[in-house]
Every structure is written in structure tokens, then in C-alpha cells.
PDB file of N, CA, C and O in Angstrom:
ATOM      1  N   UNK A   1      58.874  59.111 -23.285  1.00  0.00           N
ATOM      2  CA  UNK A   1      57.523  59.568 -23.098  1.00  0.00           C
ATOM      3  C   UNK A   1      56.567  58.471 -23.541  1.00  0.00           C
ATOM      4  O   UNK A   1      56.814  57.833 -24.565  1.00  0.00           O
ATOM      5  N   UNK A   2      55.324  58.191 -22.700  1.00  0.00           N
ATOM      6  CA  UNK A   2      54.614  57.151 -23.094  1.00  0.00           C
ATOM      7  C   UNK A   2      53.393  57.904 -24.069  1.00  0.00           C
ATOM      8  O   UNK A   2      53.098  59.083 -23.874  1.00  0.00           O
ATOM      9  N   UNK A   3      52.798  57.166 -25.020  1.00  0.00           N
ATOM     10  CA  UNK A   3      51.865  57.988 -25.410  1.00  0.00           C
ATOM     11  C   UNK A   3      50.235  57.074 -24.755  1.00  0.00           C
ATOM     12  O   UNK A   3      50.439  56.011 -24.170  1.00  0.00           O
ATOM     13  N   UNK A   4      49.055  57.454 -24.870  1.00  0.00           N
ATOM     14  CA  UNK A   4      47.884  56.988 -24.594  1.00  0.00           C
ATOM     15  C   UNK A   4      47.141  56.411 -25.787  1.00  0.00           C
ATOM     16  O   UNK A   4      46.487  56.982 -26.659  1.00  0.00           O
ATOM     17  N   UNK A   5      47.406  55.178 -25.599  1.00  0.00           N
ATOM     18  CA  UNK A   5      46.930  54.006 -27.151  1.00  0.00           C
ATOM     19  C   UNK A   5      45.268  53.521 -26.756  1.00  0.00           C
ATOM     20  O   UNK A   5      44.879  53.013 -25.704  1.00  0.00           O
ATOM     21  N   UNK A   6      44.734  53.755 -27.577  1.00  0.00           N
ATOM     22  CA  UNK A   6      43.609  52.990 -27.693  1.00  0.00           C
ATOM     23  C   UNK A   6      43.245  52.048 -28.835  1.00  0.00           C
ATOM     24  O   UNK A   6      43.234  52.361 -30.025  1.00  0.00           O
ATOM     25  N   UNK A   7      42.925  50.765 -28.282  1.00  0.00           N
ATOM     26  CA  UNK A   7      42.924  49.179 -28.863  1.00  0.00           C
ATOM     27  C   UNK A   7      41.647  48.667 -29.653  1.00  0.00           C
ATOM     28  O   UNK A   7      40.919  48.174 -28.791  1.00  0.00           O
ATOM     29  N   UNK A   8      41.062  48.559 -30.845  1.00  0.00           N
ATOM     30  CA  UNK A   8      39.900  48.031 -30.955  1.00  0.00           C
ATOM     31  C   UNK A   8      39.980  46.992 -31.675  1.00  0.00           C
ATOM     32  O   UNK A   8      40.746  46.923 -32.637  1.00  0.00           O
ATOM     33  N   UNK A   9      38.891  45.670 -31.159  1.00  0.00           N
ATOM     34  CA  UNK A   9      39.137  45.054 -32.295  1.00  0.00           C
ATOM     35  C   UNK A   9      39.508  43.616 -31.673  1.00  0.00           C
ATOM     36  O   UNK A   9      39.615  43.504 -30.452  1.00  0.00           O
ATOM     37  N   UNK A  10      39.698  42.545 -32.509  1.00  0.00           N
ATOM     38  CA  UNK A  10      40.037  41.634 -31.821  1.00  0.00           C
ATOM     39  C   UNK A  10      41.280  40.937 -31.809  1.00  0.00           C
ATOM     40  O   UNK A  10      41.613  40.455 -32.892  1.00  0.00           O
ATOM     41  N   UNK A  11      42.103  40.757 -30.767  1.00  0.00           N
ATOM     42  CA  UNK A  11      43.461  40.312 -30.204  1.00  0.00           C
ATOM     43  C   UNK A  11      44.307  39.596 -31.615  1.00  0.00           C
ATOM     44  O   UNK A  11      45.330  39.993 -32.172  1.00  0.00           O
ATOM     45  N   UNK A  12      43.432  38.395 -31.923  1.00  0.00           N
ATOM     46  CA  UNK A  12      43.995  38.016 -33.342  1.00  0.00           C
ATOM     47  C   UNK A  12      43.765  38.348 -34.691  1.00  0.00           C
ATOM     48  O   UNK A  12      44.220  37.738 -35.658  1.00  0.00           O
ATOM     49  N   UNK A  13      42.827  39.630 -34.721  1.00  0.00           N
ATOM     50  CA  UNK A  13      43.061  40.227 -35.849  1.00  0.00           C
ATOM     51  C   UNK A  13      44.482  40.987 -36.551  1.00  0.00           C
ATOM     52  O   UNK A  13      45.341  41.220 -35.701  1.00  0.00           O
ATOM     53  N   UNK A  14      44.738  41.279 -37.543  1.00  0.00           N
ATOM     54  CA  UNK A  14      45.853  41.794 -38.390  1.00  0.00           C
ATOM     55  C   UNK A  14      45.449  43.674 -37.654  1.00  0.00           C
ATOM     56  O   UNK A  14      44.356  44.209 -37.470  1.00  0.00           O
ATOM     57  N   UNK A  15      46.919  44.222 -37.397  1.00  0.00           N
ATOM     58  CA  UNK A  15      47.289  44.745 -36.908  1.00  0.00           C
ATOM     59  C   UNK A  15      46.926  46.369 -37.600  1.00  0.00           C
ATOM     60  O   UNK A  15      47.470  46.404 -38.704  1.00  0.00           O
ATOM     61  N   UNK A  16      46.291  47.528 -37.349  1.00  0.00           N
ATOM     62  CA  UNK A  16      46.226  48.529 -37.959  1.00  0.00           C
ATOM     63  C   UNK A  16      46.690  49.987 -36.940  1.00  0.00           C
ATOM     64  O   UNK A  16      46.313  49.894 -35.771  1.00  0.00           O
ATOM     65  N   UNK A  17      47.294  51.001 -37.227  1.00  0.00           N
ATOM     66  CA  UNK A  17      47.957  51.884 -36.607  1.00  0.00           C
ATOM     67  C   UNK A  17      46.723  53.255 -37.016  1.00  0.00           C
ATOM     68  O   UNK A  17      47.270  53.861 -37.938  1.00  0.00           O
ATOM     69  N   UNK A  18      45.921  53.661 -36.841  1.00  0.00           N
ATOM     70  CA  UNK A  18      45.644  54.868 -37.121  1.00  0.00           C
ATOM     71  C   UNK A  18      45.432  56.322 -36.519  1.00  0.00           C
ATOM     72  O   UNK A  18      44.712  56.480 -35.533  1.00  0.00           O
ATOM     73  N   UNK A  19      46.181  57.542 -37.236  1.00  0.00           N
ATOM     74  CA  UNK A  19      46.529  58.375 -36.630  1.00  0.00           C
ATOM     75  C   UNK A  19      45.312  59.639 -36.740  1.00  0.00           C
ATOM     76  O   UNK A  19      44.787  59.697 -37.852  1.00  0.00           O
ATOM     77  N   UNK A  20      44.783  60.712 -35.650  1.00  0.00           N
ATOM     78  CA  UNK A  20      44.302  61.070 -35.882  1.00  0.00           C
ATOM     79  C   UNK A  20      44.843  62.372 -36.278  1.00  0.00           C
ATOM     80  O   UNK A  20      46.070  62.279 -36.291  1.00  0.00           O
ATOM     81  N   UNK A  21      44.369  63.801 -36.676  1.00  0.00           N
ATOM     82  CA  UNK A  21      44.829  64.967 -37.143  1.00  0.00           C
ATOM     83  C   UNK A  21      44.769  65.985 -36.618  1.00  0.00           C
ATOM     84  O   UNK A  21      44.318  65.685 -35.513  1.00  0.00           O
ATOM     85  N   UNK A  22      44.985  67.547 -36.640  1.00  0.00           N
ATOM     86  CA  UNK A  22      45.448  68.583 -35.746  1.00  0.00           C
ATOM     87  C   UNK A  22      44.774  68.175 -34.364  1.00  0.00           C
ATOM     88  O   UNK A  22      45.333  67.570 -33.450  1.00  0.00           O
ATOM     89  N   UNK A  23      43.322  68.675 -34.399  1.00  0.00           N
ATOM     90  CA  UNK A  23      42.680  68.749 -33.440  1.00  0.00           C
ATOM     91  C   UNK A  23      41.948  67.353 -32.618  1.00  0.00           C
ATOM     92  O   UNK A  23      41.363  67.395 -31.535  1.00  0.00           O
ATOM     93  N   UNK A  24      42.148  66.286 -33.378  1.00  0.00           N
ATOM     94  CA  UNK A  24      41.705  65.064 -33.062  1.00  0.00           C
ATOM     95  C   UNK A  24      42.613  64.489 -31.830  1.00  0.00           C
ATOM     96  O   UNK A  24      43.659  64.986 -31.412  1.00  0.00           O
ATOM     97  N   UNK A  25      41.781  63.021 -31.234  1.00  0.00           N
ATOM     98  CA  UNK A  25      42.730  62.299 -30.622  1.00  0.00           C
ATOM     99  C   UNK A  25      42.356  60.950 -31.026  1.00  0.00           C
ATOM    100  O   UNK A  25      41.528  60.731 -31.911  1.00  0.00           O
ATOM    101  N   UNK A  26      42.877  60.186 -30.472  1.00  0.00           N
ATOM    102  CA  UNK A  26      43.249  58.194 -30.696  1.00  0.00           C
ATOM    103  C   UNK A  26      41.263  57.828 -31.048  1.00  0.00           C
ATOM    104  O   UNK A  26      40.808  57.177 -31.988  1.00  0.00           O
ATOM    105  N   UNK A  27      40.452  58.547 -29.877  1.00  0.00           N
ATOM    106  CA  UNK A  27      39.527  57.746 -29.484  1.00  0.00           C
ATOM    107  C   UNK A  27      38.241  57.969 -30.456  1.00  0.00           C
ATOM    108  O   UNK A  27      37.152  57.433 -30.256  1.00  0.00           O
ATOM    109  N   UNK A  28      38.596  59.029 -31.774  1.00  0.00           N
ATOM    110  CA  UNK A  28      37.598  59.104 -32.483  1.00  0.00           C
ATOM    111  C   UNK A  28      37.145  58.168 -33.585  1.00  0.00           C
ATOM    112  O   UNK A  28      36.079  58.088 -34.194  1.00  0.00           O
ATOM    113  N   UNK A  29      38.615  57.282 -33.678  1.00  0.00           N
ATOM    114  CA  UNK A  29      38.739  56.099 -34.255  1.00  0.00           C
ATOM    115  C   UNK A  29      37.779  54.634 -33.925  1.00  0.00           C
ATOM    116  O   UNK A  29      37.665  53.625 -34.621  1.00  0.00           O
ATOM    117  N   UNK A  30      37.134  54.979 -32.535  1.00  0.00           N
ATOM    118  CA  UNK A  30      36.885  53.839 -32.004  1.00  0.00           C
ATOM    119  C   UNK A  30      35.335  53.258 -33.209  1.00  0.00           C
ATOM    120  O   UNK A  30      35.106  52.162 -33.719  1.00  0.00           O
ATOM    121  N   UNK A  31      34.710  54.342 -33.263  1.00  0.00           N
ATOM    122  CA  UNK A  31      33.315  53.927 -34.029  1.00  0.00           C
ATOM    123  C   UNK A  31      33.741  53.535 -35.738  1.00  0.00           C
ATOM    124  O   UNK A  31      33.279  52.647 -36.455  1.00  0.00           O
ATOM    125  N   UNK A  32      34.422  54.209 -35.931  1.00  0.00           N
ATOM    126  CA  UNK A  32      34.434  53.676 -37.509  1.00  0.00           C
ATOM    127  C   UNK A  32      35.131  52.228 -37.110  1.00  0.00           C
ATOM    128  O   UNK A  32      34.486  51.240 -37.461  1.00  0.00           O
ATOM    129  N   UNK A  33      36.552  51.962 -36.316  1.00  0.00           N
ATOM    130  CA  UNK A  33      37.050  50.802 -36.270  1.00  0.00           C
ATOM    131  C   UNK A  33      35.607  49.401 -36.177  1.00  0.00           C
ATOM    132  O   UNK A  33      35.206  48.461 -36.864  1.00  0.00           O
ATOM    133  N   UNK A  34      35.380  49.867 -35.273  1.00  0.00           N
ATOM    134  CA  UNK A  34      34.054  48.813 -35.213  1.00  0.00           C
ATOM    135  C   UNK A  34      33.197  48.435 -36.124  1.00  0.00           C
ATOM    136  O   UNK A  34      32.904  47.254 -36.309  1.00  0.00           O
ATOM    137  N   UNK A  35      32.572  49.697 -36.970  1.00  0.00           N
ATOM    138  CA  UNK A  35      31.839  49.528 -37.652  1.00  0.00           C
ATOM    139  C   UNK A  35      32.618  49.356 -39.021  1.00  0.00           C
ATOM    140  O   UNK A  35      31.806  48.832 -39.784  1.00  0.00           O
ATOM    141  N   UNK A  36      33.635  49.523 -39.585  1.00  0.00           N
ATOM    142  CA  UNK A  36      33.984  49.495 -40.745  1.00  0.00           C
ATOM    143  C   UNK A  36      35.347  48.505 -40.635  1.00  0.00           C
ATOM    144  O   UNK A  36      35.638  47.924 -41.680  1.00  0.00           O
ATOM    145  N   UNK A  37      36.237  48.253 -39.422  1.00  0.00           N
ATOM    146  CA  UNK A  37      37.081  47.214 -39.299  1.00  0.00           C
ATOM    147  C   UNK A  37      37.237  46.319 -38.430  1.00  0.00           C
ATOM    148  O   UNK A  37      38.233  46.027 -37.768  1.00  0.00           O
ATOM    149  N   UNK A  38      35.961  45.781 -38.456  1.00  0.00           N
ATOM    150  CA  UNK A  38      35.702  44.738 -37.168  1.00  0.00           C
ATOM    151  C   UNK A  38      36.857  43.241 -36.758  1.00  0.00           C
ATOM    152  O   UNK A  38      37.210  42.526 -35.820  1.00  0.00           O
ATOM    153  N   UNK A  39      37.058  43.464 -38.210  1.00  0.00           N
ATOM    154  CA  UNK A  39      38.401  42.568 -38.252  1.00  0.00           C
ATOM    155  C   UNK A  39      39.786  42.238 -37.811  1.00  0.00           C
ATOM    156  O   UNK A  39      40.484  41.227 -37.732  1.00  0.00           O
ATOM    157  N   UNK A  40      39.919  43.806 -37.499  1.00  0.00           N
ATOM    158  CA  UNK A  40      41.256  44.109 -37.664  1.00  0.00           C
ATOM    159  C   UNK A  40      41.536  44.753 -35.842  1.00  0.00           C
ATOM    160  O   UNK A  40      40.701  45.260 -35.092  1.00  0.00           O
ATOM    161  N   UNK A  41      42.858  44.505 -35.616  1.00  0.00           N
ATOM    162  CA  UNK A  41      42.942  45.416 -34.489  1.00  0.00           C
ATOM    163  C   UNK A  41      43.550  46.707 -34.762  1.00  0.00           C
ATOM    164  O   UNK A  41      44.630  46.929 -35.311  1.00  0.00           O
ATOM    165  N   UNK A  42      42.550  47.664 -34.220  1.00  0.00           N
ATOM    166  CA  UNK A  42      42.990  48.733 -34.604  1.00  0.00           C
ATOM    167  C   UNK A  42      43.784  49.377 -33.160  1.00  0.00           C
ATOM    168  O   UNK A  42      43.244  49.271 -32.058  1.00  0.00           O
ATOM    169  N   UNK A  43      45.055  50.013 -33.335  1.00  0.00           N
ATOM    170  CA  UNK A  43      46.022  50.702 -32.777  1.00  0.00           C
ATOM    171  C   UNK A  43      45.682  52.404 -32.715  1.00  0.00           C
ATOM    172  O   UNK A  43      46.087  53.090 -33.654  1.00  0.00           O
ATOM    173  N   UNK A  44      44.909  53.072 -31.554  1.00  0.00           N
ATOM    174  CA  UNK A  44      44.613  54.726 -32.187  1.00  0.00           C
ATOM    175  C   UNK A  44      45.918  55.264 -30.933  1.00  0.00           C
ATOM    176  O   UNK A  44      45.848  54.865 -29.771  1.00  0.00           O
ATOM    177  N   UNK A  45      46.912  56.088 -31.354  1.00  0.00           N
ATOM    178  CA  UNK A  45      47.639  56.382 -30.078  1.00  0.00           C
ATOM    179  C   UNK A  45      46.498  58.251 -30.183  1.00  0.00           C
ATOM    180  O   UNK A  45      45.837  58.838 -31.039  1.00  0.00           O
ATOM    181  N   UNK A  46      46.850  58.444 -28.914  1.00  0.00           N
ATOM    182  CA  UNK A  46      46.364  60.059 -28.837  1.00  0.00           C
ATOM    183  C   UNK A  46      48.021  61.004 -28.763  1.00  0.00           C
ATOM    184  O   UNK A  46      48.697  60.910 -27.739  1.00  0.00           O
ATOM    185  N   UNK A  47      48.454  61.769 -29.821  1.00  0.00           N
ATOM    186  CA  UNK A  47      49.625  61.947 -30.625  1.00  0.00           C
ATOM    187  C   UNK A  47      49.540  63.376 -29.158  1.00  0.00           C
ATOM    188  O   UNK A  47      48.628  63.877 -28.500  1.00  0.00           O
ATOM    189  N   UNK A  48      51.134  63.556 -29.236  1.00  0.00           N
ATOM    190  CA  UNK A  48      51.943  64.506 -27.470  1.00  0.00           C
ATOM    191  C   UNK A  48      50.608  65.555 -27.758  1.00  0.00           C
ATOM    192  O   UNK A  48      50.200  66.092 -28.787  1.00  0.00           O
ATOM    193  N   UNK A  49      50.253  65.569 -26.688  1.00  0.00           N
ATOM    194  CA  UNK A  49      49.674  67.022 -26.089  1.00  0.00           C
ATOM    195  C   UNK A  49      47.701  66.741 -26.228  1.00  0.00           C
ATOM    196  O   UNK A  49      46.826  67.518 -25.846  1.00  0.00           O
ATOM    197  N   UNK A  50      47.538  65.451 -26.863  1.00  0.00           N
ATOM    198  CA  UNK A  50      46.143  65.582 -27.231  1.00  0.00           C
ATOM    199  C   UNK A  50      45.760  64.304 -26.558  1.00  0.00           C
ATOM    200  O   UNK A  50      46.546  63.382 -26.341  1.00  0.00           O
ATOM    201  N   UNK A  51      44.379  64.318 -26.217  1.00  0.00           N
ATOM    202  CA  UNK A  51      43.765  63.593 -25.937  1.00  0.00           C
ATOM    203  C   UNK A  51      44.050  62.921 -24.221  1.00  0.00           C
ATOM    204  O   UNK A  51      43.636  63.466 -23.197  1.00  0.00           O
ATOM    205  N   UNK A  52      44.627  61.992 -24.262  1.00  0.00           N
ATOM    206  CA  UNK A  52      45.082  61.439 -22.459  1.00  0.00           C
ATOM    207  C   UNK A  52      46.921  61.787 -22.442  1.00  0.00           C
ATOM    208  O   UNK A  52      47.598  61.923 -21.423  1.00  0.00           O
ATOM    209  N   UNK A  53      47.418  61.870 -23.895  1.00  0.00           N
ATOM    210  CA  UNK A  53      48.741  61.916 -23.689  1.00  0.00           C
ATOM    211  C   UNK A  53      49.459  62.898 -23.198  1.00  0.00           C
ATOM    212  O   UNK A  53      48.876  63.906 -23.595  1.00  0.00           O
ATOM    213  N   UNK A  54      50.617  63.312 -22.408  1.00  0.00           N
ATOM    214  CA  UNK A  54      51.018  64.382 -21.642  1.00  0.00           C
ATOM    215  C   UNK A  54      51.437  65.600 -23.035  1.00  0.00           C
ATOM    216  O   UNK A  54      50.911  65.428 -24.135  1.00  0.00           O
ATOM    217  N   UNK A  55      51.988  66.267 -22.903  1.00  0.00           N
ATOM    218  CA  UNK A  55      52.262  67.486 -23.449  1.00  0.00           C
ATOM    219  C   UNK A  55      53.142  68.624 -23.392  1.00  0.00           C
ATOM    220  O   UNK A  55      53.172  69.699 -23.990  1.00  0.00           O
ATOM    221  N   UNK A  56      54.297  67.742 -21.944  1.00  0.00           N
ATOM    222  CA  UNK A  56      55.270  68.700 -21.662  1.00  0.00           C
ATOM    223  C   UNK A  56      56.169  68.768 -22.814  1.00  0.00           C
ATOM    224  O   UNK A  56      56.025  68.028 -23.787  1.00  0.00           O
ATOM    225  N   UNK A  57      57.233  69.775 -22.703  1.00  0.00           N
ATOM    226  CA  UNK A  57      58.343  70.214 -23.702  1.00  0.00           C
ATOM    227  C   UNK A  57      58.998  68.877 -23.464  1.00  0.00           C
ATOM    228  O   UNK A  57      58.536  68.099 -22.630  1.00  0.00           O
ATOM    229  N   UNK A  58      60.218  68.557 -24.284  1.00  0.00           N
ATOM    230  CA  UNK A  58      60.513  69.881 -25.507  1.00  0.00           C
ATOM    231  C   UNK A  58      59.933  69.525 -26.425  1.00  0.00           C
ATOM    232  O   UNK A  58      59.340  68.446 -26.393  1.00  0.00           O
ATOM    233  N   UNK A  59      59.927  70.210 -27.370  1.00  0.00           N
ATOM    234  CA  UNK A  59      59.219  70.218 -28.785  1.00  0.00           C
ATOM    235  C   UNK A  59      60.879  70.348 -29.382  1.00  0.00           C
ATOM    236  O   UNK A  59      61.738  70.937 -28.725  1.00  0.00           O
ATOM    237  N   UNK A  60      61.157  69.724 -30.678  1.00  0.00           N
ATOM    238  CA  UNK A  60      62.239  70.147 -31.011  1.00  0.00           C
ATOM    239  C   UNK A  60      61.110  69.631 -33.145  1.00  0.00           C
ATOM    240  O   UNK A  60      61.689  69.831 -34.213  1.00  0.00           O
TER     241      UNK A  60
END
């Protein structure tokens, strides 16, 4: 399953993964990344079922 990643930040910055929570997805990350880690590339995936990512079963 692929998930839907969203990228901020610049190519040779140091690498950051952040996840969002129940009801969130990848892309709420985008404004703080900018404004608070302009440095860094930030990694937001949108986690199964939220945001652009699919949502079929199984769930295990």
C-alpha cells in the first residue's frame, strides 16, 4: 500500500518524519514546517484512511 507523503522544506536539509493524530492528516504540518522548520525537510505522510491515502481493509 502506498501512503500520500507530503514534502516541505529544502532538498538538502536534515531529514524530519512528522506524524499527524486521530483526526488529522500529513498536510496540517505544512505551516508550522515552514514557519518553525525552514531548515529541515519535513516528511508529513497522511496515515491509511486519512487525508489522500486509500483506506481499504484489512486492518489487522
Amino acid at each position: 500500500m502506498s501512503l500520500h507523503v507530503y514534502r516541505v522544506g529544502p532538498e538538502s536539509g536534515r531529514a524530519i518524519v512528522a506524524v499527524h493524530g486521530l483526526k488529522g492528516y500529513g498536510g496540517r504540518w505544512r505551516v508550522f514546517a515552514e514557519e518553525q522548520l525552514s531548515d529541515f525537510q519535513v516528511f508529513a505522510p497522511d496515515l491509511r484512511g486519512h487525508g489522500l491515502s486509500p483506506g481499504e481493509p484489512p486492518w489487522t
